[in-house]
KEGUZA-635903 format. One line per field, with one value per residue: residue number from 1; residue in one letter; x, y, z of N, C-alpha, C in turn. Coordinates in Angstrom, 3 decimals. Each point is the difference from the previous one (the first is absolute). Layout:
N
nr = [NUM/...]
rest = [a/...]
nx = [X/...]
ny = [Y/...]
nz = [Z/...]
cax = [X/...]
cay = [Y/...]
caz = [Z/...]
cx = [X/...]
cy = [Y/...]
cz = [Z/...]
//
This chain:
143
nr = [1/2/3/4/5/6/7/8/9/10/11/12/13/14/15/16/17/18/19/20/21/22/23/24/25/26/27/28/29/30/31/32/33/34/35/36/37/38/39/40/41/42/43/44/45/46/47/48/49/50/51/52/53/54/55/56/57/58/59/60/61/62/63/64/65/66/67/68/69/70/71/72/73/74/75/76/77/78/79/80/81/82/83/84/85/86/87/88/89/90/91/92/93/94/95/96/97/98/99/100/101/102/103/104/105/106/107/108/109/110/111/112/113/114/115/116/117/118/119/120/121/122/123/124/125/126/127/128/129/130/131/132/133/134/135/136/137/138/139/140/141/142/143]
rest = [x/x/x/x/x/x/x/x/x/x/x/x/x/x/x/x/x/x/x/x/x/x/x/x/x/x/x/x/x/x/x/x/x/x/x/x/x/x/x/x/x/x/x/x/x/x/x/x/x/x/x/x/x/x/x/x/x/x/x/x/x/x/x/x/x/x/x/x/x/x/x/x/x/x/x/x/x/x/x/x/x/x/x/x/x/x/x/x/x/x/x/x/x/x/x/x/x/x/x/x/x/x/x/x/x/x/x/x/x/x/x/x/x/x/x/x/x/x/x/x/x/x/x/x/x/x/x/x/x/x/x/x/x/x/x/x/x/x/x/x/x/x/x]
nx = [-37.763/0.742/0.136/1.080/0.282/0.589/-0.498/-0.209/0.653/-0.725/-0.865/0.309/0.778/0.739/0.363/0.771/0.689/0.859/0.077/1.134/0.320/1.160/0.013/-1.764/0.137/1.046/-0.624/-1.570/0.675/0.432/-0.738/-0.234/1.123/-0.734/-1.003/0.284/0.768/-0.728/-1.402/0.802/0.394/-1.303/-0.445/1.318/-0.432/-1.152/0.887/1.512/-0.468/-0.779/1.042/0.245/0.040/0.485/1.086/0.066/-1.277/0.796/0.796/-0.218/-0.408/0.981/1.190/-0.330/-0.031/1.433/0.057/0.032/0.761/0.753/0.104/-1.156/1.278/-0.709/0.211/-0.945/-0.535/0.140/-0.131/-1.441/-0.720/0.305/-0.351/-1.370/-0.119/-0.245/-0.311/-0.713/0.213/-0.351/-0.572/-0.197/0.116/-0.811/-0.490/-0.586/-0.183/-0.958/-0.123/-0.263/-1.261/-0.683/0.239/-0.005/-0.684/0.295/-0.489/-0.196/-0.728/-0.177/-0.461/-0.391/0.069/-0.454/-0.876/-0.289/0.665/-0.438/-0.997/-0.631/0.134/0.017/-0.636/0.036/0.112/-0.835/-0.624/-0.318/-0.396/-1.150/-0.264/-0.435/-0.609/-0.862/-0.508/-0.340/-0.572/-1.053/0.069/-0.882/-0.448/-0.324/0.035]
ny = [-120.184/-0.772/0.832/-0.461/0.854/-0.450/1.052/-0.665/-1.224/0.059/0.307/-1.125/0.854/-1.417/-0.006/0.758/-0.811/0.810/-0.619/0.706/0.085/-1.341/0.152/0.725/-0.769/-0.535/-0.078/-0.689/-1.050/0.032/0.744/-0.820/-0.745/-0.331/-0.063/-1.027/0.331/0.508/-0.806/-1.460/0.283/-0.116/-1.454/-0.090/0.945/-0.730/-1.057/0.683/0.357/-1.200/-0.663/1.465/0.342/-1.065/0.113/1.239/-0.135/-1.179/0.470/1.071/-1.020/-0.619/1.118/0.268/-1.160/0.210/1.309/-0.421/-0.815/0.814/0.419/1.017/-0.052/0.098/-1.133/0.454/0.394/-1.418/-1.021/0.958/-0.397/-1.117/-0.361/0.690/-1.143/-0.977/1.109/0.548/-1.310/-0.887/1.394/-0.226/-1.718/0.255/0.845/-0.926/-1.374/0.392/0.795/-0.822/0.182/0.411/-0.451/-1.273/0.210/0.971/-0.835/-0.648/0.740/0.792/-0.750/-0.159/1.022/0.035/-0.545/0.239/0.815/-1.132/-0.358/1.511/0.209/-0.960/-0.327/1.165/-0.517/-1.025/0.788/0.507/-1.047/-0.821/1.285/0.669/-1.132/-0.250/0.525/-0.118/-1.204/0.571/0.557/-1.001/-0.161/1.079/0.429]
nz = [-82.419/0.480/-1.261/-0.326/-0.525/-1.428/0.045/0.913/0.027/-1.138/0.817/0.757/0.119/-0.762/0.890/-0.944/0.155/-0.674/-0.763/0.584/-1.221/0.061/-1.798/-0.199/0.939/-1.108/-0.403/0.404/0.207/-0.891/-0.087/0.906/-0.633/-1.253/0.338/0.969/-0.564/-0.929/0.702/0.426/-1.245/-0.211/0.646/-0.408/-1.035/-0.005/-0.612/0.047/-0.756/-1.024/-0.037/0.076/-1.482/-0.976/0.086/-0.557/-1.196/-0.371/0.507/-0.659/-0.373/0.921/0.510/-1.419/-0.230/0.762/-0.151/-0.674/0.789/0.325/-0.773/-0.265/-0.730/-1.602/-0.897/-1.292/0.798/0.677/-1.458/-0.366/1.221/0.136/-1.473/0.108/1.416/-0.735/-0.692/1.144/0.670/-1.281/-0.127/1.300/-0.040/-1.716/-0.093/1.053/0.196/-0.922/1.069/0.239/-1.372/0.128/1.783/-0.121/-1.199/1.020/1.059/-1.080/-0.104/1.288/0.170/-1.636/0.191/1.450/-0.662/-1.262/0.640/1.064/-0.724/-0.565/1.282/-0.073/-0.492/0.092/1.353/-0.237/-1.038/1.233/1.052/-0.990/0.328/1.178/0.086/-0.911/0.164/1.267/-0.251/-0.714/0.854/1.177/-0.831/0.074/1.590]
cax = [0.940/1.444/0.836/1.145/-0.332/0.905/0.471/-0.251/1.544/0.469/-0.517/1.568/1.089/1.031/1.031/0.265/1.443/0.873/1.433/1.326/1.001/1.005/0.619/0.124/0.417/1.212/-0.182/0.054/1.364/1.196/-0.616/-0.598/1.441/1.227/-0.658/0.515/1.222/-0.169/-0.191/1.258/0.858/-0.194/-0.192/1.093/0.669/-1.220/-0.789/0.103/-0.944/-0.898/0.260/0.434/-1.695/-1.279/0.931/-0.103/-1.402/-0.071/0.403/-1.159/-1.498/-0.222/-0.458/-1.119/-1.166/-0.346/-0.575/-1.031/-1.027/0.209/-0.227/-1.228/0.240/-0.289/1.625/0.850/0.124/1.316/1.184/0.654/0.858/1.181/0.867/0.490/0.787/1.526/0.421/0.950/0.779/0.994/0.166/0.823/1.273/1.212/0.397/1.391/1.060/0.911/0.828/0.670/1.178/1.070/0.782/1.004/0.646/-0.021/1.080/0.307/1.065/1.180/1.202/0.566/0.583/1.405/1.080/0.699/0.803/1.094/0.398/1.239/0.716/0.219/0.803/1.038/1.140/0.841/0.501/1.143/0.935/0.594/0.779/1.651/0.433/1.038/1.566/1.286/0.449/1.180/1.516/1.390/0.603/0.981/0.711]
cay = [-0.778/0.515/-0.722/0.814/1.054/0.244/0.754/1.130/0.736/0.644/0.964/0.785/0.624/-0.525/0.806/-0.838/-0.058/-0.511/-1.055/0.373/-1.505/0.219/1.290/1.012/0.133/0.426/1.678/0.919/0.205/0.817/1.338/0.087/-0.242/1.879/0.711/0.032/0.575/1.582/1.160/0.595/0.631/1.064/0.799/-0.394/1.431/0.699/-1.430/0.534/1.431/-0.813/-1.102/0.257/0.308/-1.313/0.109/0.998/-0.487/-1.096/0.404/0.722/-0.752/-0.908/0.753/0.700/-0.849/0.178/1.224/-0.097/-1.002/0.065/1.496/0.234/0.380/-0.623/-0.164/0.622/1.543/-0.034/-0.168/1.776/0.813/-0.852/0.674/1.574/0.417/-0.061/1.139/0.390/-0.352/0.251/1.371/0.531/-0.256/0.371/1.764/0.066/-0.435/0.898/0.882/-1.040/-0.884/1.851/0.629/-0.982/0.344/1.082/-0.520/-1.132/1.420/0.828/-1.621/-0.246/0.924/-0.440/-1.623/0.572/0.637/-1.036/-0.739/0.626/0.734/-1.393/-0.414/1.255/-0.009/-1.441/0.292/0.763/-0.777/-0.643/1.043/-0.046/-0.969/-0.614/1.301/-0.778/-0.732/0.256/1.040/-0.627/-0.820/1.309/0.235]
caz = [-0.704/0.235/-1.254/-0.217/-1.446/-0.475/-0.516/0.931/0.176/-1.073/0.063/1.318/-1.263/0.246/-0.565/-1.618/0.236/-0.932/-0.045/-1.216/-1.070/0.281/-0.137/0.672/1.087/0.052/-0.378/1.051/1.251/-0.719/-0.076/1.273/0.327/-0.496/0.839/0.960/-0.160/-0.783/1.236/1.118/-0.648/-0.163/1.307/0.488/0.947/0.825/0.782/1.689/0.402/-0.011/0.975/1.177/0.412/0.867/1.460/0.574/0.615/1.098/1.080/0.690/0.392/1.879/0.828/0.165/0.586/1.680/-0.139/-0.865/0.888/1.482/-0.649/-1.072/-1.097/-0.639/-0.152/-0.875/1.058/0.907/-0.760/-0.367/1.208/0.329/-0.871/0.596/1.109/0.200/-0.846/0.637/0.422/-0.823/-0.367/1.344/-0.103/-1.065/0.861/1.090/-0.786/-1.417/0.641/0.830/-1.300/-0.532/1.084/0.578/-1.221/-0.290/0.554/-0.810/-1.166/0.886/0.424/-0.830/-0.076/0.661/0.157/-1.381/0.757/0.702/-0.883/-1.187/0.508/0.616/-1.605/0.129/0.810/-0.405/-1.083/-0.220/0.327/-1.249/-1.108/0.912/-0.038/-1.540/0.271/1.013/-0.415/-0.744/0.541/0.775/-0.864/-0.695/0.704]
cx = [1.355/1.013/0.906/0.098/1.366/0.377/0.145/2.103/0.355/-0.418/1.187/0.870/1.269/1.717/1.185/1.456/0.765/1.049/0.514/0.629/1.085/1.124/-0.418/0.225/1.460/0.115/-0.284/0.924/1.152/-0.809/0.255/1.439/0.892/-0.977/0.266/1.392/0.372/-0.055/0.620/1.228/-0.729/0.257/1.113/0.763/-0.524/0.301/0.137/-0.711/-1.293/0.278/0.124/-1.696/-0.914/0.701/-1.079/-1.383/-0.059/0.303/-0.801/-1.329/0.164/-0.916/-1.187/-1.211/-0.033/-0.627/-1.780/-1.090/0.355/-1.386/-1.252/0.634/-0.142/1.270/0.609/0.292/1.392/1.165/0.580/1.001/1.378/0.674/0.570/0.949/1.732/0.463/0.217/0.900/1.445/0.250/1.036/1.276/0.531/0.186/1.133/1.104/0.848/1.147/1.484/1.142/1.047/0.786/0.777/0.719/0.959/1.750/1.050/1.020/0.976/0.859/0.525/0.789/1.518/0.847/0.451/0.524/1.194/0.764/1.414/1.093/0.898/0.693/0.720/1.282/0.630/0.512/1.868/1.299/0.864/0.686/1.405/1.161/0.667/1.092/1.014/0.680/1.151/0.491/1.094/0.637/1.058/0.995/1.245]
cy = [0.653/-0.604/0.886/0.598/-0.121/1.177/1.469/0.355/0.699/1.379/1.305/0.518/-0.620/0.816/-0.792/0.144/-0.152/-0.505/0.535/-0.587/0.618/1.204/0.712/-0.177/0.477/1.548/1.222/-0.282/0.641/1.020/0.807/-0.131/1.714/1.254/0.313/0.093/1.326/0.647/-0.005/0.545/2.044/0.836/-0.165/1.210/0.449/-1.066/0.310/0.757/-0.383/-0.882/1.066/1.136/-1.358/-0.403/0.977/-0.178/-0.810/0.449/1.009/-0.558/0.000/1.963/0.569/-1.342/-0.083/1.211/0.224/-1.173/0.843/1.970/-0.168/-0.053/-1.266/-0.564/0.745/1.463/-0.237/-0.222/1.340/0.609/-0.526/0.423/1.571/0.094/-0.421/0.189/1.171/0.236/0.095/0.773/0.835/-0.263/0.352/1.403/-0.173/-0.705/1.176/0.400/-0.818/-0.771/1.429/0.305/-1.390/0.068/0.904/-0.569/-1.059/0.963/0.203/-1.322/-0.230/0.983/0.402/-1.431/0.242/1.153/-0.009/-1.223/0.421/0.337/-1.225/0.033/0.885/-0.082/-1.460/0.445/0.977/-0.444/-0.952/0.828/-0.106/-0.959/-0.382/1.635/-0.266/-1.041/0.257/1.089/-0.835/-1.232/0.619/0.121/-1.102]
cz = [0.059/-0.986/0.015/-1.107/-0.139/-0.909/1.317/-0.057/-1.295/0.178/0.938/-0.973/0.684/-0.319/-1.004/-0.148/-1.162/-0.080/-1.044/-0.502/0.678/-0.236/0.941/1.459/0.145/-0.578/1.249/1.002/-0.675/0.116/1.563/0.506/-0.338/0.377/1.505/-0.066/-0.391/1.473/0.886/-0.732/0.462/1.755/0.659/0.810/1.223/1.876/1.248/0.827/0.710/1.470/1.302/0.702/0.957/1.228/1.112/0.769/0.979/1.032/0.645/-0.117/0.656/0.494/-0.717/0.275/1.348/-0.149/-0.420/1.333/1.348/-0.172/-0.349/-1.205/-0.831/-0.283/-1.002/0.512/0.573/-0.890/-0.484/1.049/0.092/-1.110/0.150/0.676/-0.720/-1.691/0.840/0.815/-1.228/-0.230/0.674/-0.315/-0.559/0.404/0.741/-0.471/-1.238/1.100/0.393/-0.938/-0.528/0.495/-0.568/-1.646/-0.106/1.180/-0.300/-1.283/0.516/0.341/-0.924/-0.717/0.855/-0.014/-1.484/0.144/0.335/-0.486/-1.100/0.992/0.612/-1.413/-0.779/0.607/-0.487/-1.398/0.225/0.894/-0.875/-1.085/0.591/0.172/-0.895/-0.356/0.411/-0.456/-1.650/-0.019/0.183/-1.318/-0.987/0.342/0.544]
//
């Protein structure tokens, strides 16, 4: 006998949905509103940092997933290396580079130094032509 048992679906565990009264729906969205604001207030100092970090990943996915498929290396093995590799790469630069910013600082002084110089010494001689001058002039009005 093939009867259908009605209680066999009571037996399945139905899953039980609530319906929020209106207030509280406006509640939890004002909540969820000044909530999502506190935290980009909070993370505001941070955001660049954040945005240039997820910059940063993206960009090194592509070579360490070529790496990671062309290599035995697992991928999180190759994302370590690639990062490695180019900290020091950054490392180098800043060393070398430091040298490079010290020497051209150091040339940017000595320039500014002879052109405020030249500058007083320029403006020294027009000062004393206009001295001379209005002399003359009223000499010769004297005279």
């Amino acid at each position: 006998m093939n009867t259908i048992n009605p209680t066999s679906s009571d037996d399945e565990a139905s899953p039980v949905t609530v319906q929020w009264s209106l207030p509280a729906r406006y509640l939890a969205a004002g909540v969820f509103i000044v909530g999502g604001v506190a935290l980009l207030a909070f993370l505001s100092p941070i955001g660049a940092d954040l945005a240039a970090g997820f910059l940063l990943a993206f960009l090194l996915d592509i070579p360490a997933r070529a790496l990671a498929k062309r290599t035995r290396l697992t991928y999180p093995k190759a994302a370590i290396l690639i990062y490695l590799v180019i900290y020091v790469i950054l490392a180098v630069l800043l060393i070398v580079g430091f040298k490079f910013f010290v020497q051209g600082t150091e040339n940017i002084l000595v320039d500014l130094k002879s052109g405020a110089e030249n500058l007083l010494g320029t403006l020294g001689s027009m000062v004393n032509q206009t001295i001379l001058g209005v002399d003359n002039e009223v000499l010769s009005k004297i005279l």
